[in-house]
DSSP file (Angstrom, degrees, kcal/mol; ACC not computed):
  #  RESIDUE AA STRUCTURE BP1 BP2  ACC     N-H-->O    O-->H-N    N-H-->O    O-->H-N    TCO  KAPPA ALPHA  PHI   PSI    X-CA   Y-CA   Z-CA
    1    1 A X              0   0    0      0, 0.0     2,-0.2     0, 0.0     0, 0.0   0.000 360.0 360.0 360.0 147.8  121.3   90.2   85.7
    2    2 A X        -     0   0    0      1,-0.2     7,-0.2     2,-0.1     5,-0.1  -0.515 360.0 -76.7-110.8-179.3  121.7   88.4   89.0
    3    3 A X        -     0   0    0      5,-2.7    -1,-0.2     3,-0.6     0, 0.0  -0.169  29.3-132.9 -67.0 145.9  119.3   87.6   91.9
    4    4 A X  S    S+     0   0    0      1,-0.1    -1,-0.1   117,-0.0    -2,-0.1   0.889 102.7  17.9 -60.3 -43.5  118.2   90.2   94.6
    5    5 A X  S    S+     0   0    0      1,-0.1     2,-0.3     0, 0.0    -1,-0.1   0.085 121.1  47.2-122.2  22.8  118.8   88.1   97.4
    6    6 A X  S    S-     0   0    0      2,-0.2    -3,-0.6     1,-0.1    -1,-0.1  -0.940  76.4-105.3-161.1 140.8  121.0   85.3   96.3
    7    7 A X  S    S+     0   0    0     -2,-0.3    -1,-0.1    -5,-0.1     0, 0.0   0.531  71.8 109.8  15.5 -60.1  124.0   84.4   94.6
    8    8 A X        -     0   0    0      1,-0.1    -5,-2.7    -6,-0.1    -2,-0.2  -0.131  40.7-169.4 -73.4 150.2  122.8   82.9   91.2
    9    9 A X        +     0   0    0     -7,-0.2    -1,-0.1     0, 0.0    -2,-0.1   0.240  31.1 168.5-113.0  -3.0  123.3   84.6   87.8
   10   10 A X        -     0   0    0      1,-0.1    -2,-0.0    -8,-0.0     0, 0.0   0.284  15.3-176.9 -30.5 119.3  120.9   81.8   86.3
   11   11 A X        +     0   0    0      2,-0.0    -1,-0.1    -9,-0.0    -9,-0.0   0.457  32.1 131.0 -99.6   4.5  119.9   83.0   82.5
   12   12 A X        +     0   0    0      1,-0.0     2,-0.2     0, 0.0     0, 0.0  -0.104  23.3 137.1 -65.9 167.4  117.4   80.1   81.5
   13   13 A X        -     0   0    0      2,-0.0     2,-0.4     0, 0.0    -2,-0.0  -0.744  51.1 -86.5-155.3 173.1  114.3   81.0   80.1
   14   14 A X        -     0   0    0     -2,-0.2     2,-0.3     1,-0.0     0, 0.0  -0.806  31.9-137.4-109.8 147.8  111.8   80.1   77.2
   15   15 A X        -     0   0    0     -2,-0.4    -1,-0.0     1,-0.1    -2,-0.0  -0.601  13.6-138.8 -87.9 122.5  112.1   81.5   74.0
   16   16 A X        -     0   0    0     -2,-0.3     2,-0.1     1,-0.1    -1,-0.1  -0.252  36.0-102.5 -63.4-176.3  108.7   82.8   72.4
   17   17 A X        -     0   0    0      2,-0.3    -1,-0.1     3,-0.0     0, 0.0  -0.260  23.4-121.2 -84.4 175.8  108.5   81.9   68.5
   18   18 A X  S    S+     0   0    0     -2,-0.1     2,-0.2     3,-0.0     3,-0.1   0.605  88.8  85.0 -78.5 -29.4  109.1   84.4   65.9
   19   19 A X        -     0   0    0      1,-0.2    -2,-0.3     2,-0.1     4,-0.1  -0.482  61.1-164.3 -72.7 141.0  106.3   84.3   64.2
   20   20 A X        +     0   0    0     -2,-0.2    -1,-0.2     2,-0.1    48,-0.1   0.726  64.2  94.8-101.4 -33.5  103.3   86.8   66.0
   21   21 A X  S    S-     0   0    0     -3,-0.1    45,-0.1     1,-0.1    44,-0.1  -0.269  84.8-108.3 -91.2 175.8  100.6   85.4   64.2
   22   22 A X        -     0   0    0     43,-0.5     2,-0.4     1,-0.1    -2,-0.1  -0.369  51.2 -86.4 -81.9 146.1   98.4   82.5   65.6
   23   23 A X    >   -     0   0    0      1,-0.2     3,-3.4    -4,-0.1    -1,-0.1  -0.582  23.2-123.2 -90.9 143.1   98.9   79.2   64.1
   24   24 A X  T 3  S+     0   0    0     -2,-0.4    -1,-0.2     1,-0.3    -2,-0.1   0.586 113.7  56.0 -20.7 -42.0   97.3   78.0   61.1
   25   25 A X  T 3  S+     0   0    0      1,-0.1     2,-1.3     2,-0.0    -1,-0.3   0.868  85.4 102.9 -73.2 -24.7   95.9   75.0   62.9
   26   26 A X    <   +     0   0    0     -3,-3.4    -1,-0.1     1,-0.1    -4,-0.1  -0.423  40.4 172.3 -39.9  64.7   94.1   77.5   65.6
   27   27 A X        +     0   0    0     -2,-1.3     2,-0.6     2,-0.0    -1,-0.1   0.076  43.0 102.7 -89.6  30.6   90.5   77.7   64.8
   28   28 A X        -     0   0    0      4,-0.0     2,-0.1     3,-0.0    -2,-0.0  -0.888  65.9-130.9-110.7 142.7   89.4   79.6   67.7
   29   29 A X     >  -     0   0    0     -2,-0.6     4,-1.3     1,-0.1     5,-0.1  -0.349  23.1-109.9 -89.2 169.3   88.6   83.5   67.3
   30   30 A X  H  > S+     0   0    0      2,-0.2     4,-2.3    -2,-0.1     5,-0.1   0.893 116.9  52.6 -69.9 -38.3   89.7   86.4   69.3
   31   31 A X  H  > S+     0   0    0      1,-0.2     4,-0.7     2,-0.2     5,-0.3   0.960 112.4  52.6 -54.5 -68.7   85.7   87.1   70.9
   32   32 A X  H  > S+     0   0    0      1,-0.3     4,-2.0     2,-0.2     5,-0.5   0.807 112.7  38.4 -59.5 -43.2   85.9   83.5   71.8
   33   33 A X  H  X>S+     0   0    0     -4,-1.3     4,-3.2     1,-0.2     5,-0.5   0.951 113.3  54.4 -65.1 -56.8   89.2   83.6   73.7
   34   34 A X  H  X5S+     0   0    0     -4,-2.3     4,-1.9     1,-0.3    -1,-0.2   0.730 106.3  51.2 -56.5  -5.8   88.6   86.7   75.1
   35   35 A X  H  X5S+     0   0    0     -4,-0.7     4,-2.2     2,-0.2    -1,-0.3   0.811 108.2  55.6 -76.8 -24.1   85.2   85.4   76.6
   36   36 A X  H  X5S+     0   0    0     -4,-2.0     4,-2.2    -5,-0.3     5,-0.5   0.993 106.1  48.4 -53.4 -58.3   87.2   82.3   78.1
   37   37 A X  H  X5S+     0   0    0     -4,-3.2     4,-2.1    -5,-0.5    -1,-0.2   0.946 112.9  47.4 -57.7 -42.6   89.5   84.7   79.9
   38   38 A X  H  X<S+     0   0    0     -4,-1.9     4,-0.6    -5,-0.5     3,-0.4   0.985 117.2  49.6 -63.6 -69.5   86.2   86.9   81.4
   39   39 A X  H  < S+     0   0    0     -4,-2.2    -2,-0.2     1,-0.3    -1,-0.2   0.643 116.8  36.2 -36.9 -43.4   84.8   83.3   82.3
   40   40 A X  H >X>S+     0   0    0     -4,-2.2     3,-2.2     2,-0.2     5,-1.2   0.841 115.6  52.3 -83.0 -40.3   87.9   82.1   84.0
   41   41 A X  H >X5S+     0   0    0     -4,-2.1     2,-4.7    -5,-0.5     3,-2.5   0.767 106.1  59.5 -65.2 -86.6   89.0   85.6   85.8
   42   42 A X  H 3<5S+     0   0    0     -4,-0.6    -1,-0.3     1,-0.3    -2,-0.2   0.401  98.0  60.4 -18.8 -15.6   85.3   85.7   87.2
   43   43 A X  H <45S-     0   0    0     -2,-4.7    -1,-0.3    -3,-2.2    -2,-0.2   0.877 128.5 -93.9 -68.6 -46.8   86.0   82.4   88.9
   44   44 A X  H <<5S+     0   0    0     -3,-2.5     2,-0.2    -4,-1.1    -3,-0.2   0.201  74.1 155.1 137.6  27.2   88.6   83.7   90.9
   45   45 A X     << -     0   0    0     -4,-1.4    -1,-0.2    -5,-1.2     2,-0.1  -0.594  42.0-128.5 -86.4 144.0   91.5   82.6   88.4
   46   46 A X     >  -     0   0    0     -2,-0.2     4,-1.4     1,-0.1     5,-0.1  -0.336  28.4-105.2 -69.2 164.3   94.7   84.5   88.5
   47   47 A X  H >> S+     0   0    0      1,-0.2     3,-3.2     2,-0.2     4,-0.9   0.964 124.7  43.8 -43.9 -77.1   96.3   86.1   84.6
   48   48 A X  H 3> S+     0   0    0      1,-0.3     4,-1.0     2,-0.2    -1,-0.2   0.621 106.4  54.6 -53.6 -40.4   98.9   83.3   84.9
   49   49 A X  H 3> S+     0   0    0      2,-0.3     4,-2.0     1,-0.2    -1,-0.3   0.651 109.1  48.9 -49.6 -40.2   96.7   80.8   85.9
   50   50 A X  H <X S+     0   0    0     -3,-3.2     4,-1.4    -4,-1.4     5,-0.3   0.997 106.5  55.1 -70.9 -74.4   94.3   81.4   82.7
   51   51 A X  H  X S+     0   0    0     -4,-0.9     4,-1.8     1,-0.3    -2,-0.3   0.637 105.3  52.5 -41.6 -31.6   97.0   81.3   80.5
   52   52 A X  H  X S+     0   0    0     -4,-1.0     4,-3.5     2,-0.2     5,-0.3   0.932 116.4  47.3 -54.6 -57.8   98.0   77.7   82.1
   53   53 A X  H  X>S+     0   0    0     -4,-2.0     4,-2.6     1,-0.3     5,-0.6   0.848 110.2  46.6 -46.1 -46.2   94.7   77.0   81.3
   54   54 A X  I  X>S+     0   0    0     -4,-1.4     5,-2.2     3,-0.2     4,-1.7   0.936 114.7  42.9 -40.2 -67.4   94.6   78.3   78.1
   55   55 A X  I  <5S+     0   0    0     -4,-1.8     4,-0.4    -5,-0.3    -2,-0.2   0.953 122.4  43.6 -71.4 -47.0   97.6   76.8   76.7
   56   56 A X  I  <5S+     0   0    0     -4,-3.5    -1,-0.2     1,-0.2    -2,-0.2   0.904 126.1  24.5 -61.1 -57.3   96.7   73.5   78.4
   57   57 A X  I  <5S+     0   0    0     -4,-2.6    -3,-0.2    -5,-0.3    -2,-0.2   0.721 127.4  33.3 -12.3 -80.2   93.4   73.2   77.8
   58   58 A X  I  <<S-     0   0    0     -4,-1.7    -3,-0.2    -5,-0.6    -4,-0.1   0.856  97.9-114.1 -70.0 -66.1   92.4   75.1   74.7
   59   59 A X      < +     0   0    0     -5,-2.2     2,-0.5    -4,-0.4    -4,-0.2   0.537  67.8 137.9 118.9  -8.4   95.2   74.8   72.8
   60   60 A X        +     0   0    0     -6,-1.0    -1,-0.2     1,-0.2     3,-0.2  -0.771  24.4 179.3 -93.7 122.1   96.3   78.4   72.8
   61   61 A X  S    S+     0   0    0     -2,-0.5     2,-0.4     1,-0.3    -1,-0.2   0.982  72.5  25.5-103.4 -24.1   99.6   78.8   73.3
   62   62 A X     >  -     0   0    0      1,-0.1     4,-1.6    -8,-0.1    -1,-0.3  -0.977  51.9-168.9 -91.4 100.9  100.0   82.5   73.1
   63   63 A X  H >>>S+     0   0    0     -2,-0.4     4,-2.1     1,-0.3     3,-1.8   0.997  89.3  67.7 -65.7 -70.4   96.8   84.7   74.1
   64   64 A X  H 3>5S+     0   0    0      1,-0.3     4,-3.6     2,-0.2     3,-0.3   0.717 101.1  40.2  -3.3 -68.1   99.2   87.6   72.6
   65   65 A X  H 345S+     0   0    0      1,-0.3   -43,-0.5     2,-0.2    -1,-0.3   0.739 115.3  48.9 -93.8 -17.1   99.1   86.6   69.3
   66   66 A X  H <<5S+     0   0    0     -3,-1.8    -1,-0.3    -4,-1.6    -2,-0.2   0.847 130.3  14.6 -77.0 -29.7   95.5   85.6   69.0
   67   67 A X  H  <5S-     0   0    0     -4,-2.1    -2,-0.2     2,-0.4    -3,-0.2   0.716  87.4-141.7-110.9 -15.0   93.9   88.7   70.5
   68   68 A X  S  <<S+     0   0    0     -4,-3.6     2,-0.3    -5,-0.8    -3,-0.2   0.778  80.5  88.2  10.1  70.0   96.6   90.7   70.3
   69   69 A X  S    S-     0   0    0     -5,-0.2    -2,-0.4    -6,-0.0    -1,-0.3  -0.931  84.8-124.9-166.9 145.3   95.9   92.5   73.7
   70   70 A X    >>  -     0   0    0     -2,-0.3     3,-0.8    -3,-0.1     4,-0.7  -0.413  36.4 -90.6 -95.7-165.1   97.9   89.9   76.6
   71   71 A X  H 3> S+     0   0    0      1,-0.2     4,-1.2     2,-0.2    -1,-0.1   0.681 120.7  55.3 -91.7 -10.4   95.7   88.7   79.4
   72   72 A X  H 34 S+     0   0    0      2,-0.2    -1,-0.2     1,-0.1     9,-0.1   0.205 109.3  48.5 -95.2  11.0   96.0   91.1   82.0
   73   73 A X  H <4 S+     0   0    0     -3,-0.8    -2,-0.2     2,-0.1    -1,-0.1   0.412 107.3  56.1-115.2 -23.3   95.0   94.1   79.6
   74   74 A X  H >X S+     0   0    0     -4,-0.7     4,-2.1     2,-0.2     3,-1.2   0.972 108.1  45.3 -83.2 -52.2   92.2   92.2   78.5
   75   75 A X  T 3<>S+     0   0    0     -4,-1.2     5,-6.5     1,-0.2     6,-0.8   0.660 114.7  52.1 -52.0 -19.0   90.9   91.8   82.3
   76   76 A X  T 345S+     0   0    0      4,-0.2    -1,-0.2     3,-0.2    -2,-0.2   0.379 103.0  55.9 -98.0  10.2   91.6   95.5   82.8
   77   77 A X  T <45S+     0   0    0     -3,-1.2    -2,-0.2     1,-0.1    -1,-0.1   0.790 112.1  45.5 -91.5 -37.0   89.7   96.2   79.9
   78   78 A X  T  <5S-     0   0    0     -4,-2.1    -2,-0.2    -5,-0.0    -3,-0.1   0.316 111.3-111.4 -93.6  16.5   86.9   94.4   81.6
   79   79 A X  T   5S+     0   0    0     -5,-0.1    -3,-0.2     1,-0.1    -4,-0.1   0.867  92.7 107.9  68.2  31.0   87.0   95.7   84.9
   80   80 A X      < +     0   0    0     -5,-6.5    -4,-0.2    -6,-0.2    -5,-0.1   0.565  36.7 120.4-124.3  13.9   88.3   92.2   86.0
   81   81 A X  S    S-     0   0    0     -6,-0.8     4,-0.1     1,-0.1   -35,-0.0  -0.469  72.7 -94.0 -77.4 148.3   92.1   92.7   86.9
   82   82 A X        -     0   0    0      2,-0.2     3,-0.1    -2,-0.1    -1,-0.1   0.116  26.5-129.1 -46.4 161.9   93.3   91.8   90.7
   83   83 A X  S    S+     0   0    0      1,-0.2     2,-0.7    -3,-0.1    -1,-0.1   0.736 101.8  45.6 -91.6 -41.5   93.4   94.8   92.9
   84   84 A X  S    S-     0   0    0     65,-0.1    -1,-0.2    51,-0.0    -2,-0.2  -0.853 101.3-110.8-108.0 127.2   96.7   93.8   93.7
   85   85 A X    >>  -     0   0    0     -2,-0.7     3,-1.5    -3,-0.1     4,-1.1  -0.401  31.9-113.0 -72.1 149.4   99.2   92.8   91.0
   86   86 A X  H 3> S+     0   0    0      1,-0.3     4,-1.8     2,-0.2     5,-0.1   0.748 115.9  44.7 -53.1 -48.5  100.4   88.7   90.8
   87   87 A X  H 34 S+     0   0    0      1,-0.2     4,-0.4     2,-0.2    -1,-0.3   0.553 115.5  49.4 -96.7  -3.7  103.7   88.9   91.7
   88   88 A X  H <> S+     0   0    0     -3,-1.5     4,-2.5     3,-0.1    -1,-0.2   0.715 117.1  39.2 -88.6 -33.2  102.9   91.5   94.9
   89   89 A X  H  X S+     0   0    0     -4,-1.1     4,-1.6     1,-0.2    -2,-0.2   0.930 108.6  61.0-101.7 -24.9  100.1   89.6   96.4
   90   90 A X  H  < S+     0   0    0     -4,-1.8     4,-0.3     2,-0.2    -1,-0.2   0.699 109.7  49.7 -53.8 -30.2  102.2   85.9   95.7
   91   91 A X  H >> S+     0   0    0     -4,-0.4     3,-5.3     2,-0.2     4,-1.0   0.910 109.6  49.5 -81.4 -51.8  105.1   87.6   98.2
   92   92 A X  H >X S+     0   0    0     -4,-2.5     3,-0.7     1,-0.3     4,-0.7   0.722 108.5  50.8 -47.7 -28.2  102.6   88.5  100.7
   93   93 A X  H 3X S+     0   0    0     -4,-1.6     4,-0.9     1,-0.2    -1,-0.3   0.504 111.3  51.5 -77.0 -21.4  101.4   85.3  100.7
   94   94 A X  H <> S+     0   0    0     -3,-5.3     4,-0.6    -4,-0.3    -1,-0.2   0.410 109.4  44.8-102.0   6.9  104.7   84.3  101.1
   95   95 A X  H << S+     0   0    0     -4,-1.0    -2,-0.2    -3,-0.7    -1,-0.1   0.691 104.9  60.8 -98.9 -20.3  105.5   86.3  103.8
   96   96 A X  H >X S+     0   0    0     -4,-0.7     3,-2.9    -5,-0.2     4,-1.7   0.996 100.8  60.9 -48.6 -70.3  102.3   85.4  105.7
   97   97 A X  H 3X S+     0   0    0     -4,-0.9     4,-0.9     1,-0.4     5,-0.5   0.761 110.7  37.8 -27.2 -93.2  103.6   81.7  105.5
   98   98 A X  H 3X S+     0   0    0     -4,-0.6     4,-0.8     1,-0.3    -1,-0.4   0.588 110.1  58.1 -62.6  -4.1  106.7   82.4  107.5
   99   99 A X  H X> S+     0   0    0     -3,-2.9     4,-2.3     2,-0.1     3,-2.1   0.769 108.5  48.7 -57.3 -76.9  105.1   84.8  109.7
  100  100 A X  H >X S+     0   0    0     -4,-1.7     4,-2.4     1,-0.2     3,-0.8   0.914 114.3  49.7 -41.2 -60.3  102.8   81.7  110.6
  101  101 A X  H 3< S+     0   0    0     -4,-0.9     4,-0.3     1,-0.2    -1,-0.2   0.896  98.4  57.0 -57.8 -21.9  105.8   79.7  111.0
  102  102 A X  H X< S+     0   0    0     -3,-2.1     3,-0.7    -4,-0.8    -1,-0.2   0.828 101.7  64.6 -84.8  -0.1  107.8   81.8  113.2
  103  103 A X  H << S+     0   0    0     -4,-2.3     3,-0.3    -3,-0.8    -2,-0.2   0.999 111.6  38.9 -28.4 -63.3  104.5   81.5  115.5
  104  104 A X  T 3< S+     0   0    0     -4,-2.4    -1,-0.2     1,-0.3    -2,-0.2   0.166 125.7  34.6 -88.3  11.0  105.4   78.0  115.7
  105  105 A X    <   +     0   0    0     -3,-0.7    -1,-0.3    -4,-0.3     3,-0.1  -0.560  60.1 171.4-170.6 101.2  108.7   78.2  115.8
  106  106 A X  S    S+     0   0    0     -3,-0.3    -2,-0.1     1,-0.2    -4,-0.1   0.515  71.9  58.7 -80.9 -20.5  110.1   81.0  117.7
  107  107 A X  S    S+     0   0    0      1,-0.1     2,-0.9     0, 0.0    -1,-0.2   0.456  77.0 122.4-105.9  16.1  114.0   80.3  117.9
  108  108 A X        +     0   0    0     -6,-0.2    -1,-0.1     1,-0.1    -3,-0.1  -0.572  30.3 169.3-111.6 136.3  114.4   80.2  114.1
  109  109 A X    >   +     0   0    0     -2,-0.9     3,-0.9     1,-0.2     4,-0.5   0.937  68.5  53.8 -80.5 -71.9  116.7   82.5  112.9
  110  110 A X  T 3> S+     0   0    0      1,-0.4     4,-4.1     2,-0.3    -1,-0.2   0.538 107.0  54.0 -76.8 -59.8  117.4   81.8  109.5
  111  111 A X  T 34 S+     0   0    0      2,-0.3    -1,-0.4     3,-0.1    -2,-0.2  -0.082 106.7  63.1 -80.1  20.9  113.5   81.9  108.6
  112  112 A X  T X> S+     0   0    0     -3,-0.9     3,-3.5     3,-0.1     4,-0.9   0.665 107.2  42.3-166.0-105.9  113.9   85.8  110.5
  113  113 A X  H 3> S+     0   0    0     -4,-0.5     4,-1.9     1,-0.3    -2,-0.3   0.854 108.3  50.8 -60.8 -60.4  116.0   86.8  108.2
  114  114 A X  H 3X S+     0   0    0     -4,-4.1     4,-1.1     2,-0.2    -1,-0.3   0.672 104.8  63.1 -44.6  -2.5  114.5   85.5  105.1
  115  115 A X  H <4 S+     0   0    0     -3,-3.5     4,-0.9    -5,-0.2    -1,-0.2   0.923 102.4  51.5 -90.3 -43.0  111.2   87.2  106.3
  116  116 A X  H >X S+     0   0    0     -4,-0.9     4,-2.5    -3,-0.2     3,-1.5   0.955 111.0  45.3 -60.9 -49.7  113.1   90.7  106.1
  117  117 A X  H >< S+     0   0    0     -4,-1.9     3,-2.5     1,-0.3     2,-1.4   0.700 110.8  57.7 -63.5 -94.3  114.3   90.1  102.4
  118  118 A X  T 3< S+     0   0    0     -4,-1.1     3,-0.3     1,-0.3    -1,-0.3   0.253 116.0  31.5  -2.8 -44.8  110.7   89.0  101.8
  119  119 A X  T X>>S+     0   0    0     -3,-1.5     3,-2.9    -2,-1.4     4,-2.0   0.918 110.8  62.0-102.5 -48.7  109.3   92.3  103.0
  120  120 A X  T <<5S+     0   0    0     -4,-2.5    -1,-0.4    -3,-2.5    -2,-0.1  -0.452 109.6  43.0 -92.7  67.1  112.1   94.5  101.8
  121  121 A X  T 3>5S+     0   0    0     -2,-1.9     4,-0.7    -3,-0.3    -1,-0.3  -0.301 111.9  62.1-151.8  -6.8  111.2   93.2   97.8
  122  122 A X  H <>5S+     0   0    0     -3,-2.9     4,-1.1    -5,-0.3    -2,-0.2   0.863 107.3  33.5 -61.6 -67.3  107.9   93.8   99.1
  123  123 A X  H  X5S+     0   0    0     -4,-2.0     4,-1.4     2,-0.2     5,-0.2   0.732 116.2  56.5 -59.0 -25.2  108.4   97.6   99.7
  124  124 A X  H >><S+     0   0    0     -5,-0.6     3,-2.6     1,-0.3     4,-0.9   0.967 113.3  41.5 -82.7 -52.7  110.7   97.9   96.8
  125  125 A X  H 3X S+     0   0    0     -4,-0.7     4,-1.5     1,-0.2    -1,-0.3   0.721 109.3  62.1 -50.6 -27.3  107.7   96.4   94.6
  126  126 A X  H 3X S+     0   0    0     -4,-1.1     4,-1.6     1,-0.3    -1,-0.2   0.702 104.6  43.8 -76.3 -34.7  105.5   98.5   96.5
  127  127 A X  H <X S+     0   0    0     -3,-2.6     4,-0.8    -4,-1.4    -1,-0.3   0.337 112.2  55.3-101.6   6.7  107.2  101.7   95.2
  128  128 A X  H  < S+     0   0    0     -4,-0.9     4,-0.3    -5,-0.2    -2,-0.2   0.935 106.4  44.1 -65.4 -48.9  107.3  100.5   92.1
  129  129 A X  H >X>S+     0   0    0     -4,-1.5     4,-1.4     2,-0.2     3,-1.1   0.835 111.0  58.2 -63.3 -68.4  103.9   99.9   91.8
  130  130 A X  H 3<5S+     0   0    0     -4,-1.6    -1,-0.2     1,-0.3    -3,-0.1   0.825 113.1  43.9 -17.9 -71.5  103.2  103.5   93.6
  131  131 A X  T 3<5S+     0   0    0     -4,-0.8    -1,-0.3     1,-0.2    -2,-0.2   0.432 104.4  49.5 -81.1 -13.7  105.1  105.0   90.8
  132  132 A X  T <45S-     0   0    0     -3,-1.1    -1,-0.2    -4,-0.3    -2,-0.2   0.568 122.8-103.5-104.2 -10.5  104.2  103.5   87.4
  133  133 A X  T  <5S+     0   0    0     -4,-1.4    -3,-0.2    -3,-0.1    -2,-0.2   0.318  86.7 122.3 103.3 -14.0   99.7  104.5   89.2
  134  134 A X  S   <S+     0   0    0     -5,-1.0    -4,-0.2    -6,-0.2     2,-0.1   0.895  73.0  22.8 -11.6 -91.4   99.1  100.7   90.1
  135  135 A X  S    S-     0   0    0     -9,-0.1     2,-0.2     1,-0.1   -51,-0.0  -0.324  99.7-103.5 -73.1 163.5   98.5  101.0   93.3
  136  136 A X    >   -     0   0    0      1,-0.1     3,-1.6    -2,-0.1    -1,-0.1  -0.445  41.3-104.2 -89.4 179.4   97.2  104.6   94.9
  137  137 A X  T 3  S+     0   0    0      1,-0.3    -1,-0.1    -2,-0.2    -7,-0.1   0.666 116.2  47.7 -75.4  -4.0   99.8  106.6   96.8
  138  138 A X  T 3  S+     0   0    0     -8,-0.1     2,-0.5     2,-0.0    -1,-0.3   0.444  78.3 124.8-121.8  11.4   98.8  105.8  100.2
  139  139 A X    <   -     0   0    0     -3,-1.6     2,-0.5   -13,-0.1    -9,-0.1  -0.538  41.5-177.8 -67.8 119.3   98.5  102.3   99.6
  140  140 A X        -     0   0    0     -2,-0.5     2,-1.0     2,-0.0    -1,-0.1  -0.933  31.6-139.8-147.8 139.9  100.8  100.2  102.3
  141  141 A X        +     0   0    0     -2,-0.5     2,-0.4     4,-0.1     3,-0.1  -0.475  31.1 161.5 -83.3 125.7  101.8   96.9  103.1
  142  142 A X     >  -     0   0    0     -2,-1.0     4,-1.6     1,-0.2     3,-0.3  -1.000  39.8-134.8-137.9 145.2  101.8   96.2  107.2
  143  143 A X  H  > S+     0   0    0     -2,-0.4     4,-0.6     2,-0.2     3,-0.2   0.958 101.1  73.9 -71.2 -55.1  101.8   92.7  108.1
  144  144 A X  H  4 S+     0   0    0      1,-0.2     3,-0.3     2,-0.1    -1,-0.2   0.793 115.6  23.5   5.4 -76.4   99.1   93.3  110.8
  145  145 A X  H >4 S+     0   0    0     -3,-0.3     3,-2.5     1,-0.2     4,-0.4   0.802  91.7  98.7 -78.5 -37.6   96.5   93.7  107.6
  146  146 A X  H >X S+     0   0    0     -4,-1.6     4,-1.6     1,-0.3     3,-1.3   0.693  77.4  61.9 -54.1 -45.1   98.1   91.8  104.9
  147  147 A X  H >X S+     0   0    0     -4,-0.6     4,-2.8    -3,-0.3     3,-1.8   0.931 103.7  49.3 -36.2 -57.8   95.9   88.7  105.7
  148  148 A X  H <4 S+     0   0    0     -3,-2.5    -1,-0.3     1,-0.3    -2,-0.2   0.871 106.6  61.2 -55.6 -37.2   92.7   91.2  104.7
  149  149 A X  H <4 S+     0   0    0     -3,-1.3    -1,-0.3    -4,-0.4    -2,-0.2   0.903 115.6  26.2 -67.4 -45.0   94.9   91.9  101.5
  150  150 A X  H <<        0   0    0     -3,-1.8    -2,-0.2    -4,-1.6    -1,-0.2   0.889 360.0 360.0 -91.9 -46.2   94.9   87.9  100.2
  151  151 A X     <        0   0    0     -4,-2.8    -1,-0.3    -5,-0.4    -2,-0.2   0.841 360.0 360.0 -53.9 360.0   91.9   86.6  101.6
């Protein structure tokens, strides 16, 4: 499937294993992980972030296959998932940016148009989001507020 806003058809990705279960060398239990993951979210840590952590750290390389429950089920299990889902509040953050730059630089165009694809994969996520009960129905992104949204 190609890019929303560009060209590229790019297919790379990493391959999971086959195997589901945890490997044999893997002496850590499912309680244990999942208290790591309550420990980390409570810091302020994002899913992915934990899972960097995890895998780097720990040793785990798949939360999946140890707890079987992924990490962002686990946090909603504990009342500790973002209000706003990763990949929504990582574009606002990236639309802030180039707000704050067209402050500071008023005659560029280029960076004016990339702010509208920004937003408009913003909105599209936004009704996505709407529709699968993420978010609540009246929930809306306006640049005005979006700061109150990340901070």
């Amino acid at each position: 499937m190609g890019r929303m806003h560009a060209p590229g058809k790019g297919i790379a990705s990493s391959a999971l294993p086959y195997r589901r279960t945890p490997p044999s060398w893997l002496k850590t239990s499912p309680e244990e992980v999942v208290e790591q993951i309550c420990k980390l979210a409570k810091k302020g840590l994002s899913p992915s972030l934990i899972g960097v952590i995890l895998r780097d750290s720990h040793g785990i390389a798949q939360v999946r296959s140890v707890t079987s429950n992924k990490i962002l089920r686990i946090l909603k299990a504990n009342n500790l998932a973002p209000e706003v889902p990763e990949d929504l509040y990582h574009l606002i953050k990236k639309a802030m940016s180039v707000r704050k730059h067209m402050e500071r630089n008023r005659k560029d165009r280029d960076s004016k148009f990339r702010l509208i694809l920004i937003e408009s994969r913003i909105h599209r996520l936004v009704r996505y989001y709407k529709t699968a009960g993420v978010l609540p129905p009246n929930w809306k992104y306006e640049s005005s507020t979006a700061s109150a949204l990340i901070a």
